[in-house]
C-alpha positions as semicolon CSV with decimal commas, in nm:
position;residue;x (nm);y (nm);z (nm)
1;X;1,353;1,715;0,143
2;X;1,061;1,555;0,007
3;X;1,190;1,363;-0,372
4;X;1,013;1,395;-0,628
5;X;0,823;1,126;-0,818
6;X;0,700;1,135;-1,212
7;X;0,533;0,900;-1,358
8;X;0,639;0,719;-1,682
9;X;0,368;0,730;-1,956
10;X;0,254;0,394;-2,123
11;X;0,506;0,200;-1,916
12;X;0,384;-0,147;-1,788
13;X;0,429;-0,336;-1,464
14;X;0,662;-0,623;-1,507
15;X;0,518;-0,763;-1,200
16;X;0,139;-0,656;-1,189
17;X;0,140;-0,583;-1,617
18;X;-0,078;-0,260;-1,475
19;X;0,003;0,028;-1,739
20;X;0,068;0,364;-1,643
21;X;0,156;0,288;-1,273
22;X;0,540;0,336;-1,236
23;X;0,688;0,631;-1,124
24;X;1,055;0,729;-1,152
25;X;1,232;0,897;-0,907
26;X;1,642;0,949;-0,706
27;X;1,716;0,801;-0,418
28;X;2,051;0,820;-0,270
29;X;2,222;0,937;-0,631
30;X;2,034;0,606;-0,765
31;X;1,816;0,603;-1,023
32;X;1,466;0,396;-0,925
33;X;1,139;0,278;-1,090
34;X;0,838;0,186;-0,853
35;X;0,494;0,053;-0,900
36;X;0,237;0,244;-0,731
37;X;0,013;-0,033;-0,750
38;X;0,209;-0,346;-0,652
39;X;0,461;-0,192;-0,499
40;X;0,791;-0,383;-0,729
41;X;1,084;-0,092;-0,701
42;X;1,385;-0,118;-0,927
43;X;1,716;0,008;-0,880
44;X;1,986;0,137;-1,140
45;X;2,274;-0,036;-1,123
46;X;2,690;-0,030;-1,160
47;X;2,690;-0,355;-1,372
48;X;2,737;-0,336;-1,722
49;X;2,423;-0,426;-1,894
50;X;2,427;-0,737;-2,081
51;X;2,525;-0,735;-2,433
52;X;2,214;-0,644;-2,641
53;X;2,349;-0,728;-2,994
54;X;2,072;-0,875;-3,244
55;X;2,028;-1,260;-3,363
56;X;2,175;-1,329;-3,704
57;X;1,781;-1,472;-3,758
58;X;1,679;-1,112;-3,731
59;X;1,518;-0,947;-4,004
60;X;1,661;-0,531;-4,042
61;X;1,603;-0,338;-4,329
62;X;1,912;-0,102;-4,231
63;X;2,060;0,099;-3,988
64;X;2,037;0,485;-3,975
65;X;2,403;0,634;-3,933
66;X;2,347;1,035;-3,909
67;X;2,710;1,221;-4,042
């Protein structure tokens, strides 16, 4: 069975910086992102993510809490 690619719109290359080359797509219950141009591939991973909080330097106006 043939898997089926789509592309992601406006999304750039980190390797190349090409936009609108990289294509999502499963492989083996894994999420990946490939570069039709380059050729990078990315895989989804197990590992937490690393913590994304903000820098006290950082400027926000406010955070939208929806009840």
């Amino acid at each position: 069975m043939a898997t089926r690619k789509r592309f992601i719109a406006g999304a750039i290359c980190p390797k190349c910086q090409s936009p609108d080359t990289l294509a999502v797509w499963r492989e083996n219950d894994v999420d990946t992102v490939g570069c039709v141009k380059c050729g990078f591939t990315q895989r989804q991973t197990d590992q937490p993510l690393a913590d994304n909080k903000r820098s006290d330097s950082e400027n926000i106006i406010g955070i939208f809490h929806p009840d």
